[in-house]
Every structure is written in structure tokens, then in C-alpha cells.
DRENMIZA-660015 format. One record per residue: residue in three letters; chain; x, y, z of N, C-alpha, C in turn. Coordinates in nm, 3 decimals. Example, Ala and Ser with C-alpha at 12.3 -4.5 7.8 and 13.67 -1.06 7.14 Angstrom:
REM residues 2
<type:Ala mol:A n.X:1.319 n.Y:-0.569 n.Z:0.780 ca.X:1.230 ca.Y:-0.450 ca.Z:0.780 c.X:1.320 c.Y:-0.330 c.Z:0.780>
<type:Ser mol:A n.X:1.285 n.Y:-0.225 n.Z:0.708 ca.X:1.367 ca.Y:-0.106 ca.Z:0.714 c.X:1.290 c.Y:0.003 c.Z:0.787>
//
This chain:
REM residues 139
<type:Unk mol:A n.X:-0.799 n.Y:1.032 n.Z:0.954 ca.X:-0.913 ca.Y:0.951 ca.Z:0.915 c.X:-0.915 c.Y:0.817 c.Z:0.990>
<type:Unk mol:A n.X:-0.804 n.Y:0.780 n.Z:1.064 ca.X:-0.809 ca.Y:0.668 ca.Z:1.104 c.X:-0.665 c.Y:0.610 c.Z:1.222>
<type:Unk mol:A n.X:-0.704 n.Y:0.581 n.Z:1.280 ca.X:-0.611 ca.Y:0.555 ca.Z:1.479 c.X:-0.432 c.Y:0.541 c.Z:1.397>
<type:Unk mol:A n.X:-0.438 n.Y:0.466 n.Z:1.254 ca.X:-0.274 ca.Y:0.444 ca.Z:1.178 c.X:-0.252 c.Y:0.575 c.Z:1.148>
<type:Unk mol:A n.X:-0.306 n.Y:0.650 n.Z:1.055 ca.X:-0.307 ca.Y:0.798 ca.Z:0.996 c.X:-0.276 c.Y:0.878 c.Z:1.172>
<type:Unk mol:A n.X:-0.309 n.Y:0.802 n.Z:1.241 ca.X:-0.326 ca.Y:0.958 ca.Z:1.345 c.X:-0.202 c.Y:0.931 c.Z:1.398>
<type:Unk mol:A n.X:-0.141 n.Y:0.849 n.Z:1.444 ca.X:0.018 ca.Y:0.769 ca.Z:1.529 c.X:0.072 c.Y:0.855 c.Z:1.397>
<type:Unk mol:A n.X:0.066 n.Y:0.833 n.Z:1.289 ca.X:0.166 ca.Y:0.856 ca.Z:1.179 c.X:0.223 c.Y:0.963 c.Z:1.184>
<type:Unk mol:A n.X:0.089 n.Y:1.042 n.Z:1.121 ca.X:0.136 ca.Y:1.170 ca.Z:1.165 c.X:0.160 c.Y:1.298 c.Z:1.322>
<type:Unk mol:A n.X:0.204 n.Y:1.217 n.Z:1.411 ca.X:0.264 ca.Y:1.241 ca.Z:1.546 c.X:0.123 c.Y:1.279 c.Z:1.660>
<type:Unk mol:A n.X:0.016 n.Y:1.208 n.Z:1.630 ca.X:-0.096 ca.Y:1.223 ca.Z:1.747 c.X:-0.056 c.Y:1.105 c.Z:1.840>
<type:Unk mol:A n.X:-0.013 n.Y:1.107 n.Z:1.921 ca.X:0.009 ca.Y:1.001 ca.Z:2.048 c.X:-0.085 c.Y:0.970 c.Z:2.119>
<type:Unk mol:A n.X:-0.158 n.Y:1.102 n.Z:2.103 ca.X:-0.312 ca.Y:1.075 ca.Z:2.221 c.X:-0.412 c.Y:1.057 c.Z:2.123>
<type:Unk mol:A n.X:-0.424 n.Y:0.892 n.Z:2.197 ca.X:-0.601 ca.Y:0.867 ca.Z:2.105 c.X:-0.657 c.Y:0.832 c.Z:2.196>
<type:Unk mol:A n.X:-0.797 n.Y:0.864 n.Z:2.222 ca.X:-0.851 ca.Y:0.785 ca.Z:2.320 c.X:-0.971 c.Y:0.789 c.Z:2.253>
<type:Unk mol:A n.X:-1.043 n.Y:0.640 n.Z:2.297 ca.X:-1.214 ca.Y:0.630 ca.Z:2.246 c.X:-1.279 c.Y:0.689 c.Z:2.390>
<type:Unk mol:A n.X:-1.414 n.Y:0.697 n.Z:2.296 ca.X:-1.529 ca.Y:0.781 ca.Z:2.370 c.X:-1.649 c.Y:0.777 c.Z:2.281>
<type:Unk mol:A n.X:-1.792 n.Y:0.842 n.Z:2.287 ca.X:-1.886 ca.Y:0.822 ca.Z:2.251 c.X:-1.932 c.Y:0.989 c.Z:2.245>
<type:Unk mol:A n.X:-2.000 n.Y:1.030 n.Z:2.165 ca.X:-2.001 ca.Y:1.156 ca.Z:2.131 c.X:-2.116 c.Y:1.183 c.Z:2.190>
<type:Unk mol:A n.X:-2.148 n.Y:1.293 n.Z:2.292 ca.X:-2.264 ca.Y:1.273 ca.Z:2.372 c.X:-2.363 c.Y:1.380 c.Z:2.257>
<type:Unk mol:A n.X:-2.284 n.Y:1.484 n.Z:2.230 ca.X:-2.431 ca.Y:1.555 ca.Z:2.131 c.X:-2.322 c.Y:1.686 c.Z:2.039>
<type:Unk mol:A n.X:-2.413 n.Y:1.733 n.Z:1.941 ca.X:-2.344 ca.Y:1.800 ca.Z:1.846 c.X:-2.408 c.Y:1.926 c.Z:1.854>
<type:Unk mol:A n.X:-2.366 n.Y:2.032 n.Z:1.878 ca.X:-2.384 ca.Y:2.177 ca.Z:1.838 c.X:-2.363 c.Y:2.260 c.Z:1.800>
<type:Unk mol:A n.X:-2.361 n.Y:2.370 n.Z:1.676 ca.X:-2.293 ca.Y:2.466 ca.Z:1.646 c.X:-2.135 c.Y:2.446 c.Z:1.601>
<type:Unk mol:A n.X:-2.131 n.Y:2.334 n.Z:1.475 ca.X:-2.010 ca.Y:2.261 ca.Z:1.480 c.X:-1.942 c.Y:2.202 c.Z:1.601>
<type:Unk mol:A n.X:-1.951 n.Y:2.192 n.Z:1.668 ca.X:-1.869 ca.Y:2.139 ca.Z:1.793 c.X:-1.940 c.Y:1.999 c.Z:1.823>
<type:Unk mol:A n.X:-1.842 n.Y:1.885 n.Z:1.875 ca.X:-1.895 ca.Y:1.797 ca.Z:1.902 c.X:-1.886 c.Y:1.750 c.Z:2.066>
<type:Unk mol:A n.X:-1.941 n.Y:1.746 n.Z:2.134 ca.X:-1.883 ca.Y:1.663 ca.Z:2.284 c.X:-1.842 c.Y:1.530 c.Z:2.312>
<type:Unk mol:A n.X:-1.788 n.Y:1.502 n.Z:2.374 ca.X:-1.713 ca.Y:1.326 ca.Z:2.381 c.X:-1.686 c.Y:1.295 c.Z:2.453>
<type:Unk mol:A n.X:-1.793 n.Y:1.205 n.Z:2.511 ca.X:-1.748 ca.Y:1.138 ca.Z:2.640 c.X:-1.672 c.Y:1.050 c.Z:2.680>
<type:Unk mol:A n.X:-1.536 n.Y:1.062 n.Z:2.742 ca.X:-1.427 ca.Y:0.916 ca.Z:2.784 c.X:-1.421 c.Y:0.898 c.Z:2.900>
<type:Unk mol:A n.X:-1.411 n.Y:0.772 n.Z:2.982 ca.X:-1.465 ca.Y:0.766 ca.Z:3.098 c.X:-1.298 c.Y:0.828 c.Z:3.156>
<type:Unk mol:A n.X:-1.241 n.Y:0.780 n.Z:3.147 ca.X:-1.103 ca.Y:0.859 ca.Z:3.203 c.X:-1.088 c.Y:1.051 c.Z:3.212>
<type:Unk mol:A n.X:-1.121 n.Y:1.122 n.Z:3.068 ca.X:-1.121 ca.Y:1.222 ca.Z:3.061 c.X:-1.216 c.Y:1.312 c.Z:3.117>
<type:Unk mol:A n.X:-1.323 n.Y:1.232 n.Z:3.125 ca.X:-1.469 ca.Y:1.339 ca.Z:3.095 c.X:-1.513 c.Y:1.376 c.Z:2.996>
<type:Unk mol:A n.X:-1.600 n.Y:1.470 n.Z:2.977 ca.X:-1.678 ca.Y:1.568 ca.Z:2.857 c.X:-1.494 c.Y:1.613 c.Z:2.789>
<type:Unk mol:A n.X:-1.504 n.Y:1.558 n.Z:2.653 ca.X:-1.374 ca.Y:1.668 ca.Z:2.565 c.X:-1.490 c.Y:1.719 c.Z:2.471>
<type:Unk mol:A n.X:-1.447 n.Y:1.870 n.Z:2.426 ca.X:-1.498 ca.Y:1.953 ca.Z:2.302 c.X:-1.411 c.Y:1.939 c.Z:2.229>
<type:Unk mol:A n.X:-1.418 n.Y:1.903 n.Z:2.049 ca.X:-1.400 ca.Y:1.871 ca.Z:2.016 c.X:-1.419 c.Y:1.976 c.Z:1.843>
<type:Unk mol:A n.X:-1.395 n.Y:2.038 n.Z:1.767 ca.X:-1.470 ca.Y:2.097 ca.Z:1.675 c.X:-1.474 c.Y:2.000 c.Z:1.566>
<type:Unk mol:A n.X:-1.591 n.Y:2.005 n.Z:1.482 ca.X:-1.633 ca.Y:1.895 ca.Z:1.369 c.X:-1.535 c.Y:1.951 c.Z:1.239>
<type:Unk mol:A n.X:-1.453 n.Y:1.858 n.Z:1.254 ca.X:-1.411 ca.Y:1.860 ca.Z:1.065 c.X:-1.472 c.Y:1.761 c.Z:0.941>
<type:Unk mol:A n.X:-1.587 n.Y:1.675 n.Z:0.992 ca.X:-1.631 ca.Y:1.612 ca.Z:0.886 c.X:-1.801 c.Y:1.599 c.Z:0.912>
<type:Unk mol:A n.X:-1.868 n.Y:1.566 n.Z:0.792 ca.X:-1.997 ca.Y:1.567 ca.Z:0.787 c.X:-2.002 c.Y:1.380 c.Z:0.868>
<type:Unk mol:A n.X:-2.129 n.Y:1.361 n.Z:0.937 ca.X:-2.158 ca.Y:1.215 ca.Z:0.930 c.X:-2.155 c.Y:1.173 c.Z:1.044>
<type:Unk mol:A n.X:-2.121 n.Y:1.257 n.Z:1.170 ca.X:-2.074 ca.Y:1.182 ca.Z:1.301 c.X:-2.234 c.Y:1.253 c.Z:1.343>
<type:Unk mol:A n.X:-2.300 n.Y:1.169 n.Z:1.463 ca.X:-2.406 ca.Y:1.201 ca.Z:1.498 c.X:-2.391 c.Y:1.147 c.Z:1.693>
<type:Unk mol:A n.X:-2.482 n.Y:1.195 n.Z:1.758 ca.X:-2.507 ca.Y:1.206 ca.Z:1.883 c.X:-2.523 c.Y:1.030 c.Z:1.939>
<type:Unk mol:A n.X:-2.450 n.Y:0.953 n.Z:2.029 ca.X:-2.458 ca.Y:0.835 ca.Z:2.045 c.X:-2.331 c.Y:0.757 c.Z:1.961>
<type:Unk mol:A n.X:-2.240 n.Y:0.797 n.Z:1.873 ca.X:-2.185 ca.Y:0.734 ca.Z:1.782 c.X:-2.061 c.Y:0.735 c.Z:1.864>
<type:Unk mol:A n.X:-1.975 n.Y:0.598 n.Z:1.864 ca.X:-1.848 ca.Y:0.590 ca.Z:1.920 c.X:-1.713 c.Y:0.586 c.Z:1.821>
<type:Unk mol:A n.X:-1.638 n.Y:0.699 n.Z:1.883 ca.X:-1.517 ca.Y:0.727 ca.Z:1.801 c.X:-1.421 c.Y:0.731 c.Z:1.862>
<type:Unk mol:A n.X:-1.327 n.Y:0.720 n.Z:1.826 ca.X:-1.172 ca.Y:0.795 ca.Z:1.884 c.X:-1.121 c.Y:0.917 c.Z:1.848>
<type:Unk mol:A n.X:-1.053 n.Y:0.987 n.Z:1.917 ca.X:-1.015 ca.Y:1.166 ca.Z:1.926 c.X:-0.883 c.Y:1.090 c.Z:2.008>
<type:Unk mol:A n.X:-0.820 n.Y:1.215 n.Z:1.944 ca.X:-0.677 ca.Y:1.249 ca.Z:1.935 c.X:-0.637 c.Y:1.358 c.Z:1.912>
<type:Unk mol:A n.X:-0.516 n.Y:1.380 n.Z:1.978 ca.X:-0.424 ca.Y:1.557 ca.Z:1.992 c.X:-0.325 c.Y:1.534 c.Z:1.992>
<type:Unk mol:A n.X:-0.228 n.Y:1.577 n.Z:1.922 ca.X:-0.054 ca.Y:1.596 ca.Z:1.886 c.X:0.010 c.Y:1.657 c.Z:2.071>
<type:Unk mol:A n.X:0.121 n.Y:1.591 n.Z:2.118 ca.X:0.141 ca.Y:1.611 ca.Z:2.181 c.X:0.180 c.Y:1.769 c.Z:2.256>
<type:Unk mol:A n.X:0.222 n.Y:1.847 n.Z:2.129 ca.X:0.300 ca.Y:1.972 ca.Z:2.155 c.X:0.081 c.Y:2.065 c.Z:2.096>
<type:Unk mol:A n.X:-0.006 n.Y:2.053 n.Z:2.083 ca.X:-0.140 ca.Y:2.145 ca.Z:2.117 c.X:-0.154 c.Y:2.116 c.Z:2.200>
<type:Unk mol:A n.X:-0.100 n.Y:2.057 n.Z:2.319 ca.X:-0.135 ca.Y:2.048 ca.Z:2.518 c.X:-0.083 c.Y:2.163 c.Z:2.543>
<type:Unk mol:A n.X:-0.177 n.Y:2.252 n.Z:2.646 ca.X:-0.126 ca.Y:2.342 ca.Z:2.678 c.X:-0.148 c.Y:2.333 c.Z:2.835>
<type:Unk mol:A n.X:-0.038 n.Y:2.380 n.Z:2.878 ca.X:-0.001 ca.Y:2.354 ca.Z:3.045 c.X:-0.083 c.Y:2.518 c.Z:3.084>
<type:Unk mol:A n.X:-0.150 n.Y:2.475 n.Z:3.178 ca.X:-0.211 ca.Y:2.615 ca.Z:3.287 c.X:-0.111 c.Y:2.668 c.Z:3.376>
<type:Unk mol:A n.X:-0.074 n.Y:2.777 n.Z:3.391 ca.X:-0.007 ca.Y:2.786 ca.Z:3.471 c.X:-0.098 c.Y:2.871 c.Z:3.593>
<type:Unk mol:A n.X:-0.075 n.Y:2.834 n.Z:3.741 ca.X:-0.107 ca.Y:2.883 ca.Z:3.837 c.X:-0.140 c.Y:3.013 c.Z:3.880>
<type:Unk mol:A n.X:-0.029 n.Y:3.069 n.Z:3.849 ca.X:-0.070 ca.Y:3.227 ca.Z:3.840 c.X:-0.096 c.Y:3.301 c.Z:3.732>
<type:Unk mol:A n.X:-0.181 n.Y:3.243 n.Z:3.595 ca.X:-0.192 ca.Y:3.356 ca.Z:3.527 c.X:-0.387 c.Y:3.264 c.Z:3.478>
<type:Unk mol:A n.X:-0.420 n.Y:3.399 n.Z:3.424 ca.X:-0.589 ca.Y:3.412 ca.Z:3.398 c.X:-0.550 c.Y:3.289 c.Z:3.276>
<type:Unk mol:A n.X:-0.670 n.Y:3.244 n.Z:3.276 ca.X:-0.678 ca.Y:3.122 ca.Z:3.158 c.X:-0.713 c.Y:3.181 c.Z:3.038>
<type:Unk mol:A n.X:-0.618 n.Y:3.169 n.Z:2.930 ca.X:-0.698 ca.Y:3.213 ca.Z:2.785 c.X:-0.818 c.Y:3.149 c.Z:2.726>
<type:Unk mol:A n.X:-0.877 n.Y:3.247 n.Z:2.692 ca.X:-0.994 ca.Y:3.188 ca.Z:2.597 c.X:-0.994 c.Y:3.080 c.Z:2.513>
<type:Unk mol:A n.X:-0.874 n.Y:3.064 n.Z:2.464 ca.X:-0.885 ca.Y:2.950 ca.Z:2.352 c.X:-0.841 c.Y:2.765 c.Z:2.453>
<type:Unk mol:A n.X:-0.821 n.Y:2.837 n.Z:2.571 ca.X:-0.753 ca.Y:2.714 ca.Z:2.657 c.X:-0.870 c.Y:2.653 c.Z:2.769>
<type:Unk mol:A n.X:-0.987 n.Y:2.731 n.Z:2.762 ca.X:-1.134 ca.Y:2.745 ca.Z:2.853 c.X:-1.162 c.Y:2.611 c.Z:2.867>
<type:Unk mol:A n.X:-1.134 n.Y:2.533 n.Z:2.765 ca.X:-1.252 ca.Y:2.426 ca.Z:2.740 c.X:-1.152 c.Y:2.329 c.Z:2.790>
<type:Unk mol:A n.X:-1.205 n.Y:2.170 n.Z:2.780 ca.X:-1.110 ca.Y:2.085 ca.Z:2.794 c.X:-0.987 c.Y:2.068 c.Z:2.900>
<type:Unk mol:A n.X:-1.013 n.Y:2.103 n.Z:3.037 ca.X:-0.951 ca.Y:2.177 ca.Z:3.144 c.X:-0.905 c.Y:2.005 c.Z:3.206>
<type:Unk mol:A n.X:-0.786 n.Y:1.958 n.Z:3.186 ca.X:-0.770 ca.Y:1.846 ca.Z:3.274 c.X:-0.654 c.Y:1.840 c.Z:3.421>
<type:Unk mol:A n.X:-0.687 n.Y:1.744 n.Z:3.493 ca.X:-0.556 ca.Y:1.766 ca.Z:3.620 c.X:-0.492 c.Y:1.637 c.Z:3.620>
<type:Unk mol:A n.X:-0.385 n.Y:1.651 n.Z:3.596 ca.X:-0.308 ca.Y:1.546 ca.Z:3.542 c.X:-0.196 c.Y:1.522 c.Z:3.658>
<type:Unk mol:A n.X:-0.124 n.Y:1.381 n.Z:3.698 ca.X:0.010 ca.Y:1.420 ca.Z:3.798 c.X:0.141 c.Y:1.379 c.Z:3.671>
<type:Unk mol:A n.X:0.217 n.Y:1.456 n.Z:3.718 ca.X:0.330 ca.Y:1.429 ca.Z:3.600 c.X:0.420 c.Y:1.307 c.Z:3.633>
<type:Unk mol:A n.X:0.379 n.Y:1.192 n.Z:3.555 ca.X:0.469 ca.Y:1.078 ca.Z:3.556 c.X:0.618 c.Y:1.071 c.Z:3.529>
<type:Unk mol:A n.X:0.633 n.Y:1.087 n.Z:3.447 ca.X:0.818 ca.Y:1.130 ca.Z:3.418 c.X:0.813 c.Y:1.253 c.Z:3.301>
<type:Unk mol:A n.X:0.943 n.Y:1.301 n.Z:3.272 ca.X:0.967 ca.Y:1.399 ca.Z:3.190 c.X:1.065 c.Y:1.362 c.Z:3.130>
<type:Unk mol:A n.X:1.080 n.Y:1.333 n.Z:2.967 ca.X:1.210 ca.Y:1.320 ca.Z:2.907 c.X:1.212 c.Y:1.422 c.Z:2.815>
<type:Unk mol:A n.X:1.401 n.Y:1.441 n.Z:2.844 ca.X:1.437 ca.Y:1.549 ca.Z:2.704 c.X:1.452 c.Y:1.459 c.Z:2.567>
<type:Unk mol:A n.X:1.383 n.Y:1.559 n.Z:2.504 ca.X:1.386 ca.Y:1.551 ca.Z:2.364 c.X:1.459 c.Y:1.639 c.Z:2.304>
<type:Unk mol:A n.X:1.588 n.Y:1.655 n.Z:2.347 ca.X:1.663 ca.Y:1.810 ca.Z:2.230 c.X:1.614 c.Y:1.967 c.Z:2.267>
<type:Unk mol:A n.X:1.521 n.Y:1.987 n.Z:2.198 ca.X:1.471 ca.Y:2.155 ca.Z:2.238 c.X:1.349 c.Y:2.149 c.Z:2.270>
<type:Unk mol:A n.X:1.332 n.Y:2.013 n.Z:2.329 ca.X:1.170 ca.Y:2.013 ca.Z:2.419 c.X:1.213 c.Y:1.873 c.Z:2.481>
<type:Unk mol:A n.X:1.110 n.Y:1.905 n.Z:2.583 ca.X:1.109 ca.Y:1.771 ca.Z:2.692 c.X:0.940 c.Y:1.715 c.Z:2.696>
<type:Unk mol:A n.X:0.937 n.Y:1.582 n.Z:2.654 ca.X:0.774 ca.Y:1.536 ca.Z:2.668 c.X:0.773 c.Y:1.508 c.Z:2.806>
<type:Unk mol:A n.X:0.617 n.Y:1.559 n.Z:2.870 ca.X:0.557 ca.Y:1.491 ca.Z:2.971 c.X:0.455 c.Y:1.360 c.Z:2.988>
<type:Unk mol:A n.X:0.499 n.Y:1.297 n.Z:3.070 ca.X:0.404 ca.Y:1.179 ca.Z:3.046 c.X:0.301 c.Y:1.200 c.Z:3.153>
<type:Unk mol:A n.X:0.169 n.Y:1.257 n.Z:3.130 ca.X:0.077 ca.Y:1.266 ca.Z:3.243 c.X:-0.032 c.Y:1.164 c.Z:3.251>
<type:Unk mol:A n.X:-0.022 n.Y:1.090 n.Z:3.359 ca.X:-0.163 ca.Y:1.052 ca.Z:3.418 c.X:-0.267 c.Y:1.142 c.Z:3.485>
<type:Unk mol:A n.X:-0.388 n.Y:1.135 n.Z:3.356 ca.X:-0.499 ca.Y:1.213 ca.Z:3.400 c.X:-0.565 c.Y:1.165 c.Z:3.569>
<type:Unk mol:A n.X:-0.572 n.Y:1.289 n.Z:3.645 ca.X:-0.712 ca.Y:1.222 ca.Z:3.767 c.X:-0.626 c.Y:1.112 c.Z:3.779>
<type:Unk mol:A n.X:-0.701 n.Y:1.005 n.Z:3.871 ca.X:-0.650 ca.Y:0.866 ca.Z:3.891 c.X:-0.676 c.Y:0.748 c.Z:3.814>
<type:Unk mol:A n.X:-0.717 n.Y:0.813 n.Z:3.695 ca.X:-0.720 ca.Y:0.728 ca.Z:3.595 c.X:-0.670 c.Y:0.657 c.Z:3.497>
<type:Unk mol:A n.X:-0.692 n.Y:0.594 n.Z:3.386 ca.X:-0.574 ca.Y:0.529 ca.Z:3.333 c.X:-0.551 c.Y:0.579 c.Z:3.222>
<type:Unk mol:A n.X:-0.586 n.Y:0.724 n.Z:3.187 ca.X:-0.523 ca.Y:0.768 ca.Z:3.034 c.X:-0.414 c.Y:0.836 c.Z:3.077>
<type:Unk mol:A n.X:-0.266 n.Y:0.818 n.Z:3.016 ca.X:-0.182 ca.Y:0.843 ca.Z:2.988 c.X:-0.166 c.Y:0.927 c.Z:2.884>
<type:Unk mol:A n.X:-0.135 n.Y:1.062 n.Z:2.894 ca.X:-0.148 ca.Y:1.195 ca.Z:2.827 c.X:0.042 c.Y:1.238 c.Z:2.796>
<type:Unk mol:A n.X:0.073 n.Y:1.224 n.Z:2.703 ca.X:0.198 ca.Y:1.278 ca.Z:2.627 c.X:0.162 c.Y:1.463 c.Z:2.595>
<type:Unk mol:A n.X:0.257 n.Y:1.542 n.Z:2.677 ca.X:0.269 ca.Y:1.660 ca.Z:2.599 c.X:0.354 c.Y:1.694 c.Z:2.584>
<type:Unk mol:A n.X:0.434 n.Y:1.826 n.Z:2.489 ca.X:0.542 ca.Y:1.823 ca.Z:2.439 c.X:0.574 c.Y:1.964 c.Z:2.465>
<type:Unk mol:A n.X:0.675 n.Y:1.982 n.Z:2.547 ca.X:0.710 ca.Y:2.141 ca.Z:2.583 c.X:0.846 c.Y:2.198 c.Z:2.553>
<type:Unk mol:A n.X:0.850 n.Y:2.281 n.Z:2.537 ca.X:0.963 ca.Y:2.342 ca.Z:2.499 c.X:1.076 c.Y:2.319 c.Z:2.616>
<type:Unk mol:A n.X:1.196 n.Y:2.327 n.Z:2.628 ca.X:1.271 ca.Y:2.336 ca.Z:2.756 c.X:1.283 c.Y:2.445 c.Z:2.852>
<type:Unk mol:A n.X:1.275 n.Y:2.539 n.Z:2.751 ca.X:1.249 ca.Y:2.651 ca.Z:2.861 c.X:1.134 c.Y:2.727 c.Z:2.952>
<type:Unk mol:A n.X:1.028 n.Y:2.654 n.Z:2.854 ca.X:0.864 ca.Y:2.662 ca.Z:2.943 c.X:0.905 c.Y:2.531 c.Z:3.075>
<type:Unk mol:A n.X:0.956 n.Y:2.426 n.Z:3.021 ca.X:0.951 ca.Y:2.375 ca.Z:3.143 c.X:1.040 c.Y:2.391 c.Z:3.244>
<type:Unk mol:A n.X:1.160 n.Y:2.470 n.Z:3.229 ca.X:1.252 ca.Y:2.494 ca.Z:3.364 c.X:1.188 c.Y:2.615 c.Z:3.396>
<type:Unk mol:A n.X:1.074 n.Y:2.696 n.Z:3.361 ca.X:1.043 ca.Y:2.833 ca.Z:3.411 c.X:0.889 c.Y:2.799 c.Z:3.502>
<type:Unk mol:A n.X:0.844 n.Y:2.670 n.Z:3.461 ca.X:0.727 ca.Y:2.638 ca.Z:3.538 c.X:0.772 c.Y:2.508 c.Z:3.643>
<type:Unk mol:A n.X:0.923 n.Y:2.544 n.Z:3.639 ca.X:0.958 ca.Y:2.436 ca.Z:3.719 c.X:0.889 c.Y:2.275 c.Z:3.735>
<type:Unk mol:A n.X:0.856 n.Y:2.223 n.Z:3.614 ca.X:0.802 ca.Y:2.107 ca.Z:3.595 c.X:0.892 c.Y:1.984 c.Z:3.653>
<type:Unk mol:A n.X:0.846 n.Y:1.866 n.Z:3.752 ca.X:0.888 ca.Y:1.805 ca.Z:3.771 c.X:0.779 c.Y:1.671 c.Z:3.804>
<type:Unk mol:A n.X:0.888 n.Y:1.573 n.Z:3.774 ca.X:0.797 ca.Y:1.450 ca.Z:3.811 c.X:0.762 c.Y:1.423 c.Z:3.975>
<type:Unk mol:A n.X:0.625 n.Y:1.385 n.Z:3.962 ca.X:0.524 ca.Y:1.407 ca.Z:4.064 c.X:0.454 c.Y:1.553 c.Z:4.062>
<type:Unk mol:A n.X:0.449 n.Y:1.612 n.Z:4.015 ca.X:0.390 ca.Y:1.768 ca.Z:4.030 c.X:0.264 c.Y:1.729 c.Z:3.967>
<type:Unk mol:A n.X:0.105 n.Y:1.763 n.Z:4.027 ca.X:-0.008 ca.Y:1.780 ca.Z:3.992 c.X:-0.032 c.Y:1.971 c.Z:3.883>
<type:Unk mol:A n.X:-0.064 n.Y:1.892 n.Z:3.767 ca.X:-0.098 ca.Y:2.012 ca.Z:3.715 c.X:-0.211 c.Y:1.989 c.Z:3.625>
<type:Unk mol:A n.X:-0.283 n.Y:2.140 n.Z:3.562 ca.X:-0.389 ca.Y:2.157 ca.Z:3.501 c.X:-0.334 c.Y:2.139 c.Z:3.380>
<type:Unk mol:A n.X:-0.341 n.Y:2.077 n.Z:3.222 ca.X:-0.369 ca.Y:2.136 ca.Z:3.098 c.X:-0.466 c.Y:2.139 c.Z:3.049>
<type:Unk mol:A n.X:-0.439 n.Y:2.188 n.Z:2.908 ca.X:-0.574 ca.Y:2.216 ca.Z:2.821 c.X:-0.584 c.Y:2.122 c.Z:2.711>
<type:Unk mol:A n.X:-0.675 n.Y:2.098 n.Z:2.678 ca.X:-0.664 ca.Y:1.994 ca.Z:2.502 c.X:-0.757 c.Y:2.115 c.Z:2.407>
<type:Unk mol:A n.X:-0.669 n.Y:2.147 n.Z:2.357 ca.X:-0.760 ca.Y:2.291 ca.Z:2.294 c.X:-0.820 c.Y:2.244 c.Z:2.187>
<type:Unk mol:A n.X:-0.924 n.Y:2.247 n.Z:2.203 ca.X:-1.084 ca.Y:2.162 ca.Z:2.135 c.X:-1.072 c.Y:2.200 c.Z:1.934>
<type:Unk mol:A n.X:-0.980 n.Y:2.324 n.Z:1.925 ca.X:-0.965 ca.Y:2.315 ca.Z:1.793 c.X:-0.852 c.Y:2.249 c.Z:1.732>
<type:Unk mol:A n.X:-0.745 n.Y:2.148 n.Z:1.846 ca.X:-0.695 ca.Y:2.057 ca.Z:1.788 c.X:-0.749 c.Y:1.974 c.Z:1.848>
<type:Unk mol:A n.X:-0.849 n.Y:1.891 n.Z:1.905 ca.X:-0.909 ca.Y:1.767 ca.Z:1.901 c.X:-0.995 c.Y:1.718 c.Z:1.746>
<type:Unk mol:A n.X:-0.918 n.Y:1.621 n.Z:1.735 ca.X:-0.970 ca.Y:1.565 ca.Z:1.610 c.X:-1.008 c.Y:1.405 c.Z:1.604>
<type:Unk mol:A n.X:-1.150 n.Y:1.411 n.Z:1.558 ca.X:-1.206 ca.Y:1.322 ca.Z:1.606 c.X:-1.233 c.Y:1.218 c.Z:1.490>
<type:Unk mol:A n.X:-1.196 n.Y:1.075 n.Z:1.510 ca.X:-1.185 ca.Y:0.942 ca.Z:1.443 c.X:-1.291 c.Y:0.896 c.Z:1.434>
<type:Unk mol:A n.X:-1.377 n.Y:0.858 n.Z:1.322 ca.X:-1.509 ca.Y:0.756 ca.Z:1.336 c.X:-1.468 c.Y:0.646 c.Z:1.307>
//
């Protein structure tokens, strides 16, 4: 419900934006760093023009990998990020990505063994996903 509630419970990524239009439950959101994010509506009241913040838990980033077909649920929300550093966390290692050449700083949270098998390293340009049914959006 709100940017404290969202840190609290482990969303690292908030970023503001302005909701360009609403359809079919889904909302769009424009951030000048990200682009268009989809977003699905969990509350009544947000309308087309209205500025909010959206946020995603670090570990619903999902990394693209190069050689395989993109899943359906990963379609939307397609970003290219370069990987700033990587720290272990125990039985996952967070990535710190800078989106594009821009200035949002994107936390995702991977398991250790997804990342020694996609050979993740700092400086490596890669695709993830912000899968639009965990974008959750702040008025």
C-alpha cells in the first residue's frame, strides 16, 4: 500500500512512473528509465494519467536466457540490463543491474546454481523479465 510497506516486506525495486492507460485489468506505466512496465491491477481507483510507484521483489526477476524460447508468462516487461556487481547471499547471489544506460538500478535475486550455469558475471549485458503479475503498483 505504500513505498515503507513495500522495502518491508523485501520489494527493493520501486520506481515512480505515471500510468499511461488501463485495460482488461492490466495497467501500463510509464518510467523514463524503464519504459512501458505492465503491471496487473490489484486495486480499484488508479486511473489513466495518475502517478504512482511499482515495485517487484527481487527473486520475481527473471533472467532470459540466450538460447532458450521466451515463456509466456516472461513476454512482457522485457528489459537489457549490464550487470553491475554480483553478491553471494548463502543459496543465492543478488544482481545489481543497471537498466539501458540509465539510472535505475535493478536488484535480482538468483539462486547459485542458475547463476554459475548462465555463467553470470559482472559486466555481462543481459535481458530480464519483471513479470507483470508481480508488478505491484503504489498510488
Amino acid at each position: 500500500a505504500t513505498r515503507n510497506a513495500a522495502r518491508f516486506v523485501g520489494a527493493r525495486n520501486i520506481f515512480d512512473g505515471r500510468i499511461k492507460s488501463i485495460a482488461g485489468g492490466e495497467a501500463v506505466i510509464f518510467n523514463k528509465d524503464l519504459g512501458d512496465v505492465k503491471a496487473q491491477i490489484q486495486r480499484p481507483g488508479l486511473y489513466a494519467g495518475m502517478d504512482v510507484s511499482f515495485c517487484i521483489r527481487p527473486e520475481e526477476i527473471l533472467v532470459i536466457r540466450k538460447d532458450r524460447v521466451i515463456e509466456r508468462g516472461a513476454l512482457e516487461n522485457i528489459i537489457e540490463a549490464d550487470v553491475k556487481a554480483i553478491e553471494a547471499k548463502g543459496t543465492s547471489q543478488a544482481l545489481f543491474l543497471r537498466a539501458g544506460g540509465a539510472d535505475a538500478l535493478i536488484k535480482a535475486e538468483l539462486p547459485n546454481f542458475v547463476v554459475r550455469k548462465l555463467s553470470l558475471a559482472t559486466g555481462d549485458r543481459i535481458r530480464v523479465s519483471l513479470k507483470k503479475e508481480s508488478v505491484w503498483i503504489i498510488p
